[in-house]
Residue, then its C-alpha position, 0 to 999 in steps of 0.5 A: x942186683x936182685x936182694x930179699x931182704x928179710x927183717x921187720x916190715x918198713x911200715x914196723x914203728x921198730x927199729x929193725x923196721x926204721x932200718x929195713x925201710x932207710x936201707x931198702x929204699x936208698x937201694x930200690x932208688x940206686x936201680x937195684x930190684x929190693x923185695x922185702x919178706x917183713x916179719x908183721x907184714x900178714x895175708x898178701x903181698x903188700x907195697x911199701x913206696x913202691x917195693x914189694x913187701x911179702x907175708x909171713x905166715x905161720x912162722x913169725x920169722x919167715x922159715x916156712x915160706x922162705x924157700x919159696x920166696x927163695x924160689x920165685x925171686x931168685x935173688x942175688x942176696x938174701x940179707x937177713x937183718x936179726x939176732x943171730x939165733x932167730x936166723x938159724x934156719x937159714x942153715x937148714x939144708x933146703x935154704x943152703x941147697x937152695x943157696x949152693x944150686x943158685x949161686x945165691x948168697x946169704x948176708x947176714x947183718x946183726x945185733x951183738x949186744x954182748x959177750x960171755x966173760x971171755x968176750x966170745x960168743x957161744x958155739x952154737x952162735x958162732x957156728x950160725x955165723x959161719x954158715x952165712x956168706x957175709x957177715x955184716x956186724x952193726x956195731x964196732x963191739x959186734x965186729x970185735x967179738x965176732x973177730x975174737x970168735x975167729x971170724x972175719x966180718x964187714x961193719x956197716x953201722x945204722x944211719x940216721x937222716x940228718x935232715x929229719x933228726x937235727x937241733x931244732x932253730x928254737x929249742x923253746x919253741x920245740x919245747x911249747x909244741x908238745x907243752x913242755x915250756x920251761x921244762x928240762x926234759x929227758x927223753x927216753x925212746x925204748x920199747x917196753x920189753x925186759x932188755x931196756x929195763x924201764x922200772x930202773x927208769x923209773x928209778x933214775x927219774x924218780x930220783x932226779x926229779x925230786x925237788x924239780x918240778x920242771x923236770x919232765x920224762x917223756x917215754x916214747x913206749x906202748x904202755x900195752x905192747x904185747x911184749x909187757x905181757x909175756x912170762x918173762x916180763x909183766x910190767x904195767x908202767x902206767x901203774x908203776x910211775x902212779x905208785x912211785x908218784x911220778x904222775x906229772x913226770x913221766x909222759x908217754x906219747x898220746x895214742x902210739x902203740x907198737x904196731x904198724x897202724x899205730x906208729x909214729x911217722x919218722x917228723x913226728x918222731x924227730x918233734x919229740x927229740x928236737x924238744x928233749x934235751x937229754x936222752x936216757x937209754x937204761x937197756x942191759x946191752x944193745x946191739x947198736x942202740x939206734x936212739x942214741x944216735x938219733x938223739x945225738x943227730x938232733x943235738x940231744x945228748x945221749x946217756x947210756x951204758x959203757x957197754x956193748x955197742x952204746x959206748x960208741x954212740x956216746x962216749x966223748x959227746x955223752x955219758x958213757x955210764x958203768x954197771x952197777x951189777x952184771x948178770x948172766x943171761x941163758x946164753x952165758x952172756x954178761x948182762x950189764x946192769x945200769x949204775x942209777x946213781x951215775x945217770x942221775x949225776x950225769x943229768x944232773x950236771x946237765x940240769x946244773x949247768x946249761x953250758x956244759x949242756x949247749x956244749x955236749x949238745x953241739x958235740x952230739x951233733x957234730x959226732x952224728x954227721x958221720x953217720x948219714x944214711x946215704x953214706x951208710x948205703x953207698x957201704x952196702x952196695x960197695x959190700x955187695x959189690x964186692x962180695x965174695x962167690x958163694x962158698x961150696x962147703x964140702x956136703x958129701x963123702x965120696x966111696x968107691x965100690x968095685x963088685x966082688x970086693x967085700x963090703x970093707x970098702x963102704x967103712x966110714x958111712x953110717x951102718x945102715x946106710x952102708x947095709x943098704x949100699x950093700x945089698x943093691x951093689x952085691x948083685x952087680x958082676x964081680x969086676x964093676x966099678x961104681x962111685x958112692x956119694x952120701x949127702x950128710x945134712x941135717x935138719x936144724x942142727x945149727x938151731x939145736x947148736x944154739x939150744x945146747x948152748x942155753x941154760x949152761x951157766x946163767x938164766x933167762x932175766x925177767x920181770x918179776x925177778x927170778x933168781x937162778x937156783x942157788x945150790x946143786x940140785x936146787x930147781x929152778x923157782x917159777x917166774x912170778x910165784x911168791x909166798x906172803x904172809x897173810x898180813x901182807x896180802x895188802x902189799x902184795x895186791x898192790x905189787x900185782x896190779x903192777x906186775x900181773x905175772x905175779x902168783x900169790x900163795x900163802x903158808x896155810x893149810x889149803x892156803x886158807x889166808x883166814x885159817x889161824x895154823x901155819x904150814x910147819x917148816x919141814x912142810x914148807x921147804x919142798x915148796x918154798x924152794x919153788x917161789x922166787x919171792x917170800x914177803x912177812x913185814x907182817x911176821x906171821x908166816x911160818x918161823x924161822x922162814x927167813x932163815x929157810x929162804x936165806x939157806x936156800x936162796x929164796x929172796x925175803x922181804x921182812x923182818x929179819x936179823x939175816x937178811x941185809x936191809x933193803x933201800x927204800x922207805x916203805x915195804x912196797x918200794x922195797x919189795x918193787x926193788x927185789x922184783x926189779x933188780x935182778x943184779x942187787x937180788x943176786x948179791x943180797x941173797x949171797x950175803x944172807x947165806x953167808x950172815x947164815x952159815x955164821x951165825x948157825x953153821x953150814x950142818x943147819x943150812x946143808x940140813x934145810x936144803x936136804x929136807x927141801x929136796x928130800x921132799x920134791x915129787x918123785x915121779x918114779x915113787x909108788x905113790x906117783x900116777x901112773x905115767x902116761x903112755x909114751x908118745x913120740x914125735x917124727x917128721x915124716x916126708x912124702x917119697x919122691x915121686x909120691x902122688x900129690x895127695x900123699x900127705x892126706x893119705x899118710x895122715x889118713x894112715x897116722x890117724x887109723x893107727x892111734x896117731x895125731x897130726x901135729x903141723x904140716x911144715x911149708x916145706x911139705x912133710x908133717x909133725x907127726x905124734x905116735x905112739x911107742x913104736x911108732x917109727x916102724x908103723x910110720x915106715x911100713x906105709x909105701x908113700x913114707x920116704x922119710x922118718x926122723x924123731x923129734x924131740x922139742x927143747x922146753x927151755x926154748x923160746x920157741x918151744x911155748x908157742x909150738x906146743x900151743x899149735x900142736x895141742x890145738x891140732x890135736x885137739x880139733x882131731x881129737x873131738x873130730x873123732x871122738x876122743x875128747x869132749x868138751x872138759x876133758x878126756x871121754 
């Protein structure tokens, strides 16, 4: 069999990766040809123990150059190891006809690490996995719910190599190789990025540690991944286990970064867990949740949530620990929220009782051995080996016309499709029989499917905490943003060195901290409902502000008779708490709008959220700027047959007429910007076949990116011909 399997790249110290290389090389080894297309594999074709590993390029996924890969390596199966959404391209029309023409099919093998409240899957998800030829659920919870979504799946779990991950002959020994004598340790093997949730970590160790010096915390996490430095989630751990006086705690493995130059080797990945003898995972949901099983083939036990795909990996010889608190993420999907309390009595039995330790040790291992990477892949090429044909999905509608006829006989195609099928059949004699066949595809339809689903109920988790807005009408606040009191500015440079994301403002005239006047209330409700955070221990922002955050649902720190009192002894660990956890935020803030409408009445807190309302910019307003003239975006394609230059004189044409050229796409059409009206310019160009508008989504993830690329387009176009000189507009 010939298989491209798409995926991190097996030298990726990810998951994913640790998965792609175990299963790609087991199928190379069983005489199949396996070629990789690997999401951080850059400029050439690489090898990896001999299997091609091919680059991405301007897609961090691979859409822009896997028709071609598809096209020169014409494999049997196409196996795409990924979240569901990120491999909605592969529904696009040029994949699937390239799919339907080779008889080539798509498995698609992914993570479900939760569910909506009715345990299904969104619309848009679930539409990407029809389209796929196989579905291979990771997870026994992954093949539940895609079964409860009415689809049919294959489940092949990831594997571990039970020779390299196993209890070591001398676990003391283990332990002295990394400096850990007479140390209880917990191991905790997560990326530093928002779903493993490390500030609650931190909580856990925090809390266990106290009054144990001989506990260590060994994260095995790039305290600099680039993934700790986006918008949603901006976090410097170094400097959180220093503030939380965890210093001779928490360890992190020396020099490892979370790129493939930098990675761990899967020995030394397997010394760190021989020397633990606890490993805590504290993620939201996993759509396996690889670590636990590690942890269990090396005898260490396994602690994590009774949820999502983690249970399986632990209930019985672990700790299966309930949530806390649930939240809603932008797909609608429960996020499960780690109880703290129950994974410090879990460690805490274990530290207490070193039988009981040995005991679950030896269970962790015995349940492991199921899951050994040979057997994983004697199931995936018995699943390839008995995989259905290719599926023909019905992509045409088929007309009959007999000249003479009327044009009644073309009712059910698109107006004017049915027009221009008119005119040229028209002139045929009265009497002719021809047949019509339109092809309906559409370009990233199951990606907008997806989309759609997004931001329905529920919002994006992040770190620093943003709370979704709180009444109708109310906008969304601003990742990071928070409003102090001038006397905590203190407290809140502390916080930032922290979580840099964090934008600090002050309620003063020109927020001015030195100016003596503070913003009255009625100035402050338009803004205030934009900030996700409001702190004043120091009592002297304006008044009645927690009454204004309490009515609005603006999360406050300080002194207050409304608001519930927090947990921790000193302002910052307070403060770090409702930045960190989203689930105890969500219900504190319920219950201060409550304490509010008792104590002054629902017509006071209706009164604030109209004011704050009332005064948010009215784009549409005499005093608003002038809006900017209209641009509209159009994928354009070349007209078959069209001469291999036609896109540098379709460009040529777009530039002459006020146009920008946004991106050319691998599948040779552009993005192109125009002015109002532009679709009718475009199209009048003889070379143009195609038009079609485009809109991007802003509350995709995507969508940041794509902007970043077209504005640096447009720039460079912009100053080539003299639109824009350095600082601004001419």
């Amino acid at each position: 069999m010939r298989i491209l399997w798409v995926s991190d790249s097996p030298s990726s110290p990810s998951g994913f990766g640790g998965v792609t290389g175990a299963v790609c090389s087991r199928l190379a080894e069983h005489g199949h040809r396996v070629e990789i297309l690997g999401w951080q594999t850059h400029g050439s074709t690489d090898r990896w123990q001999g299997i091609p590993v091919h680059p991405v390029r301007r897609d961090q996924f691979g859409s822009d150059v896997l028709l071609t890969y598809l096209m020169r390596l014409q494999p049997h199966f196409v196996i795409t190891l990924g979240d569901v959404w990120w491999m909605s391209f592969l529904a696009d029309p040029p994949v699937q006809r390239y799919l339907d023409l080779a008889g080539a099919r798509w498995v698609m093998y992914y993570p479900i690490d939760g569910a909506d409240r009715d345990g299904l899957l969104p619309k848009g998800w679930v539409r990407a996995l029809r389209t796929a030829d196989v579905r291979v659920a990771m997870s026994r919870f992954g093949a539940e719910v895609t079964r409860a979504c009415g689809l049919d799946c294959e489940y092949i779990p990831h594997g571990c190599d039970l020779d390299v991950f196993r209890p070591p002959a001398d676990k003391d020994e283990a332990k002295a190789e990394l400096g850990y004598d007479g140390k209880f340790v917990i191991l905790s093997d997560a990326r530093n990025q928002p779903r493993k949730l490390l500030p609650r970590l931190f909580d856990v160790a925090a809390e266990f540690a106290r009054g144990k010096p001989d506990v260590v915390l060994h994260l095995h996490a790039d305290p600099e991944d680039d993934a700790a430095s986006s918008d949603l989630y901006s976090y410097r751990l170094r400097e959180d286990a220093i503030a939380l006086g965890l210093e001779e705690v928490v360890r992190l493995t020396p020099n490892f970064q979370m790129r493939a130059s930098a990675g761990l080797p899967l020995e030394e990945l397997a010394r760190l867990y021989a020397a633990a003898d606890a490993h805590v995972l504290t993620s939201w949901g996993e759509g396996f949740g690889l670590p636990n099983l590690q942890a269990a083939c090396a005898g260490v036990v396994p602690i994590a949530g009774a949820f999502a795909a983690s249970r399986e990996l632990v209930e019985g010889h672990g700790y299966a620990v309930s949530a806390e608190s649930t939240m809603l993420d932008e797909f609608g999907l429960v996020r499960w929220l780690l109880d703290r309390a129950g994974t410090v009595a879990a460690l805490e039995e274990l530290y207490q009782n070193r039988a009981l330790l040995a005991a679950r040790s030896a269970r962790s291992r015995d349940f492991a051995l199921g899951y050994g990477w040979d057997g994983i892949v004697d199931d995936w090429e018995h699943a390839l080996l008995t995989a259905p044909q290719r599926r023909r999905p019905t992509r045409t509608q088929s007309y009959e016309w007999v000249a003479g006829g009327g044009g009644e006989q073309l009712d059910g195609l698109p107006e004017p499709v049915a027009n221009a099928a008119t005119d040229v059949l028209a002139t045929l004699p009265d009497g002719v029989s021809v047949s019509v066949r339109m092809f309906e595809r559409r370009q990233g339809e199951v990606a907008a499917a997806i989309y759609e689903d997004a931001f329905g109920e529920g919002d994006e988790l992040s770190v620093p905490v943003r709370l979704p807005p709180f009444f109708d009408g109310a906008p969304r606040p601003r990742v990071g943003d928070i409003l102090v009191g001038p006397a905590d500015l203190g407290l809140a440079a502390m916080l930032r060195r922290i979580f840099p994301r964090l934008a600090i403002s002050v309620p003063t005239p020109n927020g001015d901290p030195d100016h003596p006047q503070r913003l009255s209330l009625e100035q402050l409700l338009p803004p205030l409902v934009h900030y996700a955070l409001v702190l004043d221990y120091g009592q002297d922002a304006t008044p009645g502000i927690d009454l204004a955050c309490a009515a609005l649902g603006i999360p406050f720190a300080g002194v207050s008779t409304i608001w519930p009192a927090l947990p921790g002894a000193t302002p910052f660990l307070q403060a770090r708490r409702l930045i960190t956890d989203q689930g105890f935020s969500e219900r504190r803030r319920g219950e201060a709008a409550r304490r509010a409408e008792q104590t002054f009445g629902v017509a006071v807190i209706e009164k604030l959220r109209t004011l704050a309302l009332a005064g948010q910019p009215d784009e549409d307003g005499d005093d608003a700027p002038a809006p900017a003239p209209p641009v509209e975006m159009f994928l354009v394609r070349a007209r078959e047959g069209a001469p291999e230059d036609a896109n540098e004189t379709i460009a040529e044409y777009v530039s002459l007429r006020g146009g920008l050229i946004l991106m050319a796409t691998g599948a040779d059409s552009l993005i192109v910007a125009m002015p109002a009206g532009g679709k009718a310019v475009l199209e009048r160009q003889e070379l143009v076949g195609f038009v079609g508008g485009i809109a991007l989504d802003d509350e995709g993830k995507a969508a940041r990116p794509l902007k970043a690329l077209f504005a640096a387009n447009a720039a460079r176009q912009m100053i080539a011909r003299g639109d824009l000189v350095a600082g601004g507009r001419r």
